[in-house]
N, C-alpha and C positions, 0 to 999 in steps of 0.2 A: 355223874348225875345219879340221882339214887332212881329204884325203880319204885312203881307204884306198885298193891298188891296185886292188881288183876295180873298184872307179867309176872311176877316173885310166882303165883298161883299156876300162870300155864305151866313156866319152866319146871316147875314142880311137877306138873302129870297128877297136881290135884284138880286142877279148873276145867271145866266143859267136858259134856257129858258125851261117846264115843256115839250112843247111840240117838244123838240129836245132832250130830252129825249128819250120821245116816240118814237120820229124817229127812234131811234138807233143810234144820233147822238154822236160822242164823240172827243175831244178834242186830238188832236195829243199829245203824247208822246212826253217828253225831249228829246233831246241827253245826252248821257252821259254827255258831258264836258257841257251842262247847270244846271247837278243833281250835277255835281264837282263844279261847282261856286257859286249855290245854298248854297251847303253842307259849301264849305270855308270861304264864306260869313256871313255865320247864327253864324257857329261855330267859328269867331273872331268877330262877335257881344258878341256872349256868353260870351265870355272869355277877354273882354274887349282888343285886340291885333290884329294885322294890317292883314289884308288875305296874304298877300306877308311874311310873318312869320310865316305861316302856311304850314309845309311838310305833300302834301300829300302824299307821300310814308310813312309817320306813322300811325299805328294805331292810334286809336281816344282815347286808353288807354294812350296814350305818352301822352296827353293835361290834364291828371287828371280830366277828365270831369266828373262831381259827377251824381249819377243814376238820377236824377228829374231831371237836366238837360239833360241825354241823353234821357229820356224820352219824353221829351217837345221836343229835337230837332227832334227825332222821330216821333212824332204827326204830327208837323209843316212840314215836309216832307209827309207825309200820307195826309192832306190837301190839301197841294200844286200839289205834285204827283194825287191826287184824286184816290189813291185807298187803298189798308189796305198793311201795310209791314210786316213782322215775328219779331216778338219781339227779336231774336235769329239774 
């Protein structure tokens, strides 16, 4: 999967500022329907097939997406998202 720039930018140690950290500063939350276009997105990168051929009303079991891949697309959520998800 390729990364977007906001992740190429943290892993770099160029993105977000140490001391709005400190502030307590943090970055608003997605909406849902940008975690959905995120998600449709990434996962017909994956899988090499158009996001408009993508039913989100399937589980993510329907796409036969192999564990290292739902892994990775889990990671890349957890990056993006900036915070930890449940494996589960």
């Amino acid at each position: 999967m390729t990364q977007d720039p906001q992740r190429r930018q943290r892993h770099t140690g160029s993105g977000g500022n140490s001391s709005d950290k400190q502030a307590g500063w943090r970055k608003p939350s997605p909406t849902a329907e940008a975690i959905q276009a995120w998600l449709v997105s990434k996962l017909s990168e994956e899988l090499g097939i158009e996001p408009h051929d993508i039913d989100i009303r399937e589980p993510f079991a329907s796409y036969a997406l192999g564990s290292v891949q739902a892994v990775s697309l889990s990671g890349d959520l957890e990056d993006w998202l900036g915070r930890q998800l449940s494996p589960a």
